[in-house]
N, C-alpha and C positions, 0 to 999 in steps of 0.2 A: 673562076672558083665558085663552086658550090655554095651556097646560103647553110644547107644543111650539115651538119658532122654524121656520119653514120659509123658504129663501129658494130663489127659482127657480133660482139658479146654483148652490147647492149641487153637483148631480152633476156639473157641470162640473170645478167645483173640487176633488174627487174624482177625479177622473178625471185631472187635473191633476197631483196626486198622486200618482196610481198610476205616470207616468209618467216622476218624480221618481224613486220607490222604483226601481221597473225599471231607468233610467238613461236618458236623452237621448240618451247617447253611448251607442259599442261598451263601456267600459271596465266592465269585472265585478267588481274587486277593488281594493283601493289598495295592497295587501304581501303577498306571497305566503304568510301563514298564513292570512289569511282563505278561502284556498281548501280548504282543511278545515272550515269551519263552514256545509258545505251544508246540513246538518239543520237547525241554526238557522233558517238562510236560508226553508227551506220552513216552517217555522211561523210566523217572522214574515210569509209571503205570506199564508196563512189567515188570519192577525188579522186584516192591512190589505182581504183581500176579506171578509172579515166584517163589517166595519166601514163597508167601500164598501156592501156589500149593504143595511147598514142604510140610508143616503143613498139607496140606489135606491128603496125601499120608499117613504120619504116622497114621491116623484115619483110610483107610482102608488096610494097613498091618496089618494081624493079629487082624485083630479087630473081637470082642464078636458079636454075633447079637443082643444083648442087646444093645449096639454102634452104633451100623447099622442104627439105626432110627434115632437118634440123631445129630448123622454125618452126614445121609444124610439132611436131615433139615437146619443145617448148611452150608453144601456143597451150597444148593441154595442160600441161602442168602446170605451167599459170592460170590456166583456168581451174583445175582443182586445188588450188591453192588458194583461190580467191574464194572457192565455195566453202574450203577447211574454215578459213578465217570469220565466216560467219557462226562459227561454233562458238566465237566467242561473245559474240553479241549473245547470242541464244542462251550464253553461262550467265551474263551480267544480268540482264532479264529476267532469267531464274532468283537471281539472288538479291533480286531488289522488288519482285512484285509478291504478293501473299496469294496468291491463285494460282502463279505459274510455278510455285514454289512448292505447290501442293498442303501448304499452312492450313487455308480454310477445310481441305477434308479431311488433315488430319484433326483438328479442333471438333470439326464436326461429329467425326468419329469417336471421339475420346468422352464427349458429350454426350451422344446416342445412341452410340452402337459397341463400344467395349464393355460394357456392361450387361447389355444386353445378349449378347452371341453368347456372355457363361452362361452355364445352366441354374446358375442360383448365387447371389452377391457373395457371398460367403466361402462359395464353392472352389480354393485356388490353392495352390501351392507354391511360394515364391523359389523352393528346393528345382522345381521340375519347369516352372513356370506355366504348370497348369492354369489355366483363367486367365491368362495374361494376355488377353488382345490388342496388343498393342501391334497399329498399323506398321507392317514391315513393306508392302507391295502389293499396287500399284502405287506410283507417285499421284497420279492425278486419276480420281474416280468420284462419278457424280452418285451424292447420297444425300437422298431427301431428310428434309427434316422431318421430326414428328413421326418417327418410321412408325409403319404396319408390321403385323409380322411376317409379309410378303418379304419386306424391304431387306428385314432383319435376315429370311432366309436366306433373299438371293446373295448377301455382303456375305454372311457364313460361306457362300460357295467358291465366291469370284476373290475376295480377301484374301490375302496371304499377312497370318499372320504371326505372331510371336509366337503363341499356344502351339498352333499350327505347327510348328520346322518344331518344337522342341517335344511336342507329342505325336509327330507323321508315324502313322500305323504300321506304312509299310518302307519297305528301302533301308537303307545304307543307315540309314538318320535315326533308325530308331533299334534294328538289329547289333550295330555298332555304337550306343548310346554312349557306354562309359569310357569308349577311346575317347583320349585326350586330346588328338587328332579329329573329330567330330565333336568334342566340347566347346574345341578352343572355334570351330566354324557358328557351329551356336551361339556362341558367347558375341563372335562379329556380330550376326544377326543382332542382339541383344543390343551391341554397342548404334545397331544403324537407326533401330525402331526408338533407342533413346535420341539419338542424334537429331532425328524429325520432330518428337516431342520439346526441342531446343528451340529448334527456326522457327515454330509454331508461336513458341515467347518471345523468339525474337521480333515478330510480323506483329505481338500486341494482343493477340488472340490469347481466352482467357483458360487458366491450368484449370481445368473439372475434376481431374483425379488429383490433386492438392487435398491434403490434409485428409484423408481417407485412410483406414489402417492396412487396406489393402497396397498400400503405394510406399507407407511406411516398411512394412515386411519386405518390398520390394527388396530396399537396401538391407536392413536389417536382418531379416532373416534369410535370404536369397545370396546378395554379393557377400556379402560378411558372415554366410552362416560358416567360416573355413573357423573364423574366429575361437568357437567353440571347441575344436581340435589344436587350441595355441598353434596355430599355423599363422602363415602370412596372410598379410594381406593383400595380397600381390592382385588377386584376382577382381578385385572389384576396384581398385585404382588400373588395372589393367583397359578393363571394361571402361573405364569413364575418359581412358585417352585415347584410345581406338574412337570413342564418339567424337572426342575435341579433334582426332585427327579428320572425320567424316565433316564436321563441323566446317573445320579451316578450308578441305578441298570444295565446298558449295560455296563459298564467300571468294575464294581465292583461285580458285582450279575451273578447268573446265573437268573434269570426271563425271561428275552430276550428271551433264551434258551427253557425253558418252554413253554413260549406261541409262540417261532416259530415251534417247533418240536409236537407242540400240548400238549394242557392241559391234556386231558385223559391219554394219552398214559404216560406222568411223574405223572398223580397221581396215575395210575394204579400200577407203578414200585413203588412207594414210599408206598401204601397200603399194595402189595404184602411183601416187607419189614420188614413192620407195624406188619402183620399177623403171618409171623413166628419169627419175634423178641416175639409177646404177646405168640406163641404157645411152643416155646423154653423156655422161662420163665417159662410159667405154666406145661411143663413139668419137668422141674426140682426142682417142689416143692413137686413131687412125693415122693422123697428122698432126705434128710438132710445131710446123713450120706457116708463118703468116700465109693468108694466102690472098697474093697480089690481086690475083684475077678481079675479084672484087671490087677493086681501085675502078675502075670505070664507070661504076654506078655509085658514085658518093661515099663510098666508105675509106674508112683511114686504115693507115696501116694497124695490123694487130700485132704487137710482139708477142714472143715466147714467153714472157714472165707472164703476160696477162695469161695465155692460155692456162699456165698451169696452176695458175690464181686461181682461176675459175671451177678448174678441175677439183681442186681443192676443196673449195668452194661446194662443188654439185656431189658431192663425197659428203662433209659431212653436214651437206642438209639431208643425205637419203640415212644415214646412221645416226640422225637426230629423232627422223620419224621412225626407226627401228627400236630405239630406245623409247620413244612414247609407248609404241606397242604394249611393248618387252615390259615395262615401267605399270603399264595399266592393269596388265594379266597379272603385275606380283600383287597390285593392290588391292584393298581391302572392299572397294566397289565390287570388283569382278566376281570377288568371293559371294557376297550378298548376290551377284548379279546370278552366278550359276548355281546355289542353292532354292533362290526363287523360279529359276526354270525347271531345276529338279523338282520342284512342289509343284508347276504345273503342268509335267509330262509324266501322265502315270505308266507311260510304254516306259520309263528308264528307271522304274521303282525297283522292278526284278533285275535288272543290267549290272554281269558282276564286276565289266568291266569301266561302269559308272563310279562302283560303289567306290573299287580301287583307286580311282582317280580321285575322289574324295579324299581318302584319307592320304595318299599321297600329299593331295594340296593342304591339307590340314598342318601335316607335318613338316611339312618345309615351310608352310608360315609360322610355325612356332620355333623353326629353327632361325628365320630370318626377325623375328620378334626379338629373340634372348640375345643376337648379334645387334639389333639394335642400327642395321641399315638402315632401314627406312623410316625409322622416327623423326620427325618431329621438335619433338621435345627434349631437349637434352636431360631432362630428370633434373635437375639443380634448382635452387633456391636460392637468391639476392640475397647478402647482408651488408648490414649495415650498422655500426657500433658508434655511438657518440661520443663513447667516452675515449675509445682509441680514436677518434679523429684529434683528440686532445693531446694525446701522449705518444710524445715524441722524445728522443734523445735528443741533447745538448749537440749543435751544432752549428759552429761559428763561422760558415758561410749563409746557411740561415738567414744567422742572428745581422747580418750584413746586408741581407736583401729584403726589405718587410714583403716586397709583393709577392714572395717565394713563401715566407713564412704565414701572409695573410691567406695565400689560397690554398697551403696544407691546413690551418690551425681555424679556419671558420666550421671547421665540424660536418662538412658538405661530404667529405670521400667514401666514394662507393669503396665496400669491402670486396673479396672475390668471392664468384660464388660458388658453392659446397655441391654436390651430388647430395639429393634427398636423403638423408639415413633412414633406413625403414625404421626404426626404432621413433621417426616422428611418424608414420604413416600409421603406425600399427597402434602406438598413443592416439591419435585422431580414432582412426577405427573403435578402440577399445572404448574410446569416452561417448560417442555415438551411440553406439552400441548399449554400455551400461545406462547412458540416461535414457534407452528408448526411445531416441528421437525430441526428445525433450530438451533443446541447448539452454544454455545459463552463459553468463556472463562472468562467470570468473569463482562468484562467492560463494557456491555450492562446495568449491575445490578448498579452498578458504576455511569450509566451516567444517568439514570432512575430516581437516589434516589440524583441528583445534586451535585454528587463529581466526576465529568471528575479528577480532575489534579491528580485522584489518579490510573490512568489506565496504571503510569509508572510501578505498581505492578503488571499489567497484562502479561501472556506469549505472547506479542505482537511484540518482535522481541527477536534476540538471546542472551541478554541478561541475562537472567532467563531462567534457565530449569524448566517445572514443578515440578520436585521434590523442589526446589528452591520456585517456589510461591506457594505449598502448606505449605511450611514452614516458611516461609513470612506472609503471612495471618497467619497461627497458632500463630505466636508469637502475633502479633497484636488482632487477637480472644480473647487470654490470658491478656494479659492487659487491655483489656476494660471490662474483664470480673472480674479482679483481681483489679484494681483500683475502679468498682463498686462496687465492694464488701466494698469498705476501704471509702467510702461516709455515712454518719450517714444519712443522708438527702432523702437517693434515697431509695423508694421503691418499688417492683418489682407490677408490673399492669397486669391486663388480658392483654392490647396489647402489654407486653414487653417479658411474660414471653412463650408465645409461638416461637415466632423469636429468642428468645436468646437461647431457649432448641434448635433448630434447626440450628443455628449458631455453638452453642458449641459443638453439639452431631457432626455434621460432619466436625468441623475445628478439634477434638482426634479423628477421625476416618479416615478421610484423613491423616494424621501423625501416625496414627497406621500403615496404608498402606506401606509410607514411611520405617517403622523402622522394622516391620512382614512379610509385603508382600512384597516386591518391587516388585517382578515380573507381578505382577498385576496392577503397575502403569504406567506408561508411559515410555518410556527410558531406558537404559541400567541400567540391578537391578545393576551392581557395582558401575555406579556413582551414582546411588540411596542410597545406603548405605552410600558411601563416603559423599555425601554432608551432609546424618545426620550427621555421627561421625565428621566433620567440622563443625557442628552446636556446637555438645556437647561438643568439646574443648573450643571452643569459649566461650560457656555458662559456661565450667565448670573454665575459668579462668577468668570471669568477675564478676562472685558470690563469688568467693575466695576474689577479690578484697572489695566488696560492696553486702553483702548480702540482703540487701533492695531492691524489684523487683522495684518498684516507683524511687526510689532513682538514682537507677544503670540506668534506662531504660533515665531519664532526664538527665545523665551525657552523654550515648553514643551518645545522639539527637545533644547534644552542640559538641561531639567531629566529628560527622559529618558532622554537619553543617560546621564546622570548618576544615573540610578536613583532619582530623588527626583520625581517627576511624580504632584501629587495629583490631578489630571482624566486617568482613565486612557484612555479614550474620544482626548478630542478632544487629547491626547498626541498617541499614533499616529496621529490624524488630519492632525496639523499636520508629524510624521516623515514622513509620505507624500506628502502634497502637494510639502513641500520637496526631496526626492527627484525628483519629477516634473517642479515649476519647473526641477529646475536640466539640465535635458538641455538641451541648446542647439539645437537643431533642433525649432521651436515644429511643423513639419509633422509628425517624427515622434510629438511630445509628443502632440499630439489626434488623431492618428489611432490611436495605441493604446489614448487612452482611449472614440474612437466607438468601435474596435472592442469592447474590454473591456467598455461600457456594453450593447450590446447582446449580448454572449453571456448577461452577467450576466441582463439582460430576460428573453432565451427561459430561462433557469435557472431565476428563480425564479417562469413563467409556469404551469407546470403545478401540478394543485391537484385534492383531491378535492371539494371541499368546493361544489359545485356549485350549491348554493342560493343561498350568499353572490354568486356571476356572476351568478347570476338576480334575488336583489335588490337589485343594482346597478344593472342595465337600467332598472326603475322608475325611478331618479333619473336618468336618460341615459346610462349605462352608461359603462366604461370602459375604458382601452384595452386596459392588460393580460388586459380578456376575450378581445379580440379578437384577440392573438396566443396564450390558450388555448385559444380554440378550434380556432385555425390547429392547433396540435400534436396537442389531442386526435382530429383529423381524418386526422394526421400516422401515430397510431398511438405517440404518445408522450403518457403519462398521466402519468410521475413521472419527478423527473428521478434519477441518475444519481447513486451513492455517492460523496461527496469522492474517496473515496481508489481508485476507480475513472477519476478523472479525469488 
């Protein structure tokens, strides 16, 4: 008997493997550290083709010529499978070095030469995005410092840039301007040129167009000028998650990869694939049946289940790389990718059957947009209510099991989450918007709606950490929203029921922040956490005490006032709400807390900490990225001293 096992499918199933390791999918990483262990990555590929190679070896020792064709068939495919797999090294790479990632020319750029290519600082229109040179294409181009105005000419010529696709003289892109179908391709562009200016902060490299009025109009009067016509907002939260999606595929995806190393060239490799997985297949439905002959050189018997295993098997890895294809050409890379080759082949400017396939492709990404396949992002927003983790019905199986009762009634329970109401979007947008880019902290909304004396609740000196007044306000949110409810008299109006959905959707979603994200809020995530779980001690031995929210909240008010208040927290929590309850006019009551909610939002929106946005995205990101990134677009990176407010 043999020393060796040989089985005919072996190199299959190798092969099988290799295309496992590599990945099925586009996706290169599962959390954004793994993008620094590309070293790793390339030695564990040598094991596994090491390894493979052995497996090959045994197909040609002794092999039938009957074998010979088969194997060799196999043989390539394994070997273009092992060169595929290196696409991912080549993605990790990308997204772990600042030069292969193309950071430093765009920083260079942003530095040097966007300003310079306009014909005068002043000179721009955020409507048209005239003067807008923001780097769209090439990924990687070397640009001296201290440019001449050699320098400056030749990047005017060779550039591809924002300005560029959205004032092209000739073609499709500038004849067909105001189809929405060429807006909406635009608008990608927009969303790609922002998405590099991202990686750029994320690699450390410093923002040059920050706090300039130029970068301010960006948003303000560019994305949000729809504002002006009481329209949606749609379009500039549009624009900001097309870039978190460009975002997440450079961190997570090989795409990047694809469209910098060239599209043909990986669909070619991915076809070729395609062909002898379907050729492989169909030649193995030649024959059903084991085949003996074999048996004299080492091999074992094959049954029929394995074959059709296998079959199986070489099936859907060539309709896995058909879907990559299929998958790549719907995405929003390819779009950027075939609009930058429209800008630099002037033989396809007059081409009417170029122009036509634009707007075709326009169209049906806005159709597959509004369907909302390929997102991302589910739109939805965390909540999270303290006071409802409190309030529960009488129930004497409960009351029978503490450990049941301690892990409902500690105050911990995630609430479900909502779908974004635009009525919060367009409140963000609107407050943005009116203050100019100038955020506040809460007391502007405060002093606007005739309640000054209440801006001791504001982070206005060191008194209160943000996590502190966002929790402050939540409690107070909660009681006017909880005591309204327990009024026979008050009915909900068109002017209430908007400001109150807007109050309440972001006083649980700020407080989700606090108890889910912290690192997404302001301040150190362990006093962030700390201050909750000092909130829920508090909460969880004042409801022990007086389970009645009304009840308990007008007891802490007296013990405050009184200077004897041992839950110091949800004290002032319960002083503020009752303050708030008691205005008599419920219209102004929640319109000063939607407006106060959302300054509070854009407040504590800005963040250096850029990694923690990015891995957020992995788990479907969240919203507060997305009105960080609205600001850092804004030219607004941190916000604004208390006591400058």
């Amino acid at each position: 008997m043999q020393g060796v096992v040989k089985n005919e499918l072996y190199l299959v199933w190798a092969t099988f493997l290799i295309l496992l390791i590599s990945g099925a999918n586009s996706v290169s990483v599962q959390n954004l550290d793994e993008n620094k262990q590309w070293l790793k990555l390339i030695l564990d590929n040598v094991m596994y083709l090491i390894y493979g190679g052995s497996t090959v070896a045994i197909f040609f020792v002794d092999a039938t010529k009957g074998m010979t064709i088969r194997a060799g068939a196999l043989l390539i495919l394994f070997t273009l499978l092992s060169i595929k797999n290196f696409e991912r090294i080549i993605a990790l790479k990308l997204a772990s070095d600042p030069r292969s990632s193309g950071s430093q020319t765009v920083a260079r750029h942003m530095k040097d030469y966007e300003m310079a290519l306009g014909s005068a600082p002043d000179d721009y229109d955020p409507r048209t995005m005239r003067g807008y040179n923001y780097l769209v294409h090439p990924f990687h181009v070397s640009l001296p410092t201290g440019p001449r105005q050699d320098h400056i000419q030749t990047a005017s010529d060779e550039l591809i840039t924002l300005h560029k696709i959205c004032l092209h003289g000739n073609g499709v892109l500038q004849s067909s301007a105001e189809d929405p179908a060429i807006c909406h391709l635009k608008d990608v562009c927009l969303s790609f040129a922002l998405f590099r200016l991202t990686v750029r902060r994320y690699f450390g490299y410093s923002c040059a167009e920050a706090g300039i009025a130029k970068t301010r109009d960006l948003v303000l009067q560019g994305l949000l000028r729809e504002m002006e016509d009481a329209k949606d907002c749609k379009r500039a939260f549009q624009v900001i998650e097309v870039e978190l999606g460009f975002l997440y595929d450079f961190f997570y995806t090989k795409n990047a990869v694809i469209m910098i190393r060239g599209e043909i060239r990986s669909a070619v490799l991915s076809l070729c694939i395609t062909l002898l997985s379907i050729f492989i297949g169909v030649y193995a439905l030649i024959d059903l049946e084991p085949h003996e002959e074999y048996w004299e050189f080492g091999f074992v018997a094959t049954e029929k289940q394995g074959i059709i295993v296998t079959k199986v098997i070489l099936c859907a890895l060539a309709i896995f790389q058909l879907l990559q294809i299929g998958m790549y050409c719907a995405s929003d890379w390819a779009k950027v990718s075939l609009v930058c080759k429209y800008m630099a082949e002037p033989a396809w400017h007059g081409n009417s059957y170029i122009g036509k396939l634009f707007l075709l492709i326009g169209q049906v990404s806005i159709f597959l947009e509004e369907c909302k396949w390929f997102g991302r992002w589910e739109n939805k927003i965390g909540q999270y209510s303290l006071m409802d983790s409190f309030r529960y019905p009488d129930n004497q199986f409960l009351e029978k099991h503490s450990e049941l009762m301690t892990m409902f009634r500690e105050g911990r329970k995630k609430g479900q989450s909502i779908p974004v109401p635009m009525e919060v979007k367009k409140a963000i947008a609107w407050t943005l918007k009116a203050s100019n880019g100038q955020i506040a902290n809460g007391a502007p909304a405060l002093v606007r709606h005739g309640m000054p004396e209440l801006c001791w609740a504001c982070p206005t000196n060191n008194e209160f950490t943000l996590a502190q007044v966002i929790l402050l306000w939540h409690i107070a949110t909660s009681y006017c929203e909880i005591s309204e409810s327990n009024r026979v008299n008050v009915q909900p109006t068109a002017q209430t029921s908007n400001p109150k959905l807007v109050a309440t959707s972001l006083s649980k979603y700020c407080a989700y922040l606090v108890k889910f994200a912290p690192k997404l809020v302001p301040g150190s995530p362990i006093e962030t956490e700390s201050t909750l779980e000092e909130l829920v001690y508090e909460a969880r031995r004042a409801f022990k005490v007086n389970p009645d929210i009304l009840t308990l909240f007008g007891e802490l008010q007296q013990q405050h006032n009184e200077g004897r208040a041992r839950d110091w927290m949800l004290a002032k929590g319960a002083v503020l709400g009752i303050k708030l309850a008691s205005m008599e006019d419920q219209v102004t009551r929640w319109n000063l807390l939607a407006d106060f909610w959302a300054e509070l939002m854009l407040y504590i929106a800005p963040c250096d900490n850029v990694a923690a946005h990015i891995e957020s995205l992995a788990e479907g990101g969240e919203f507060v990225t997305h009105v960080w990134a609205l600001l850092m677009h804004a030219g607004i990176l941190e916000r604004p001293a208390a006591h400058a407010i």
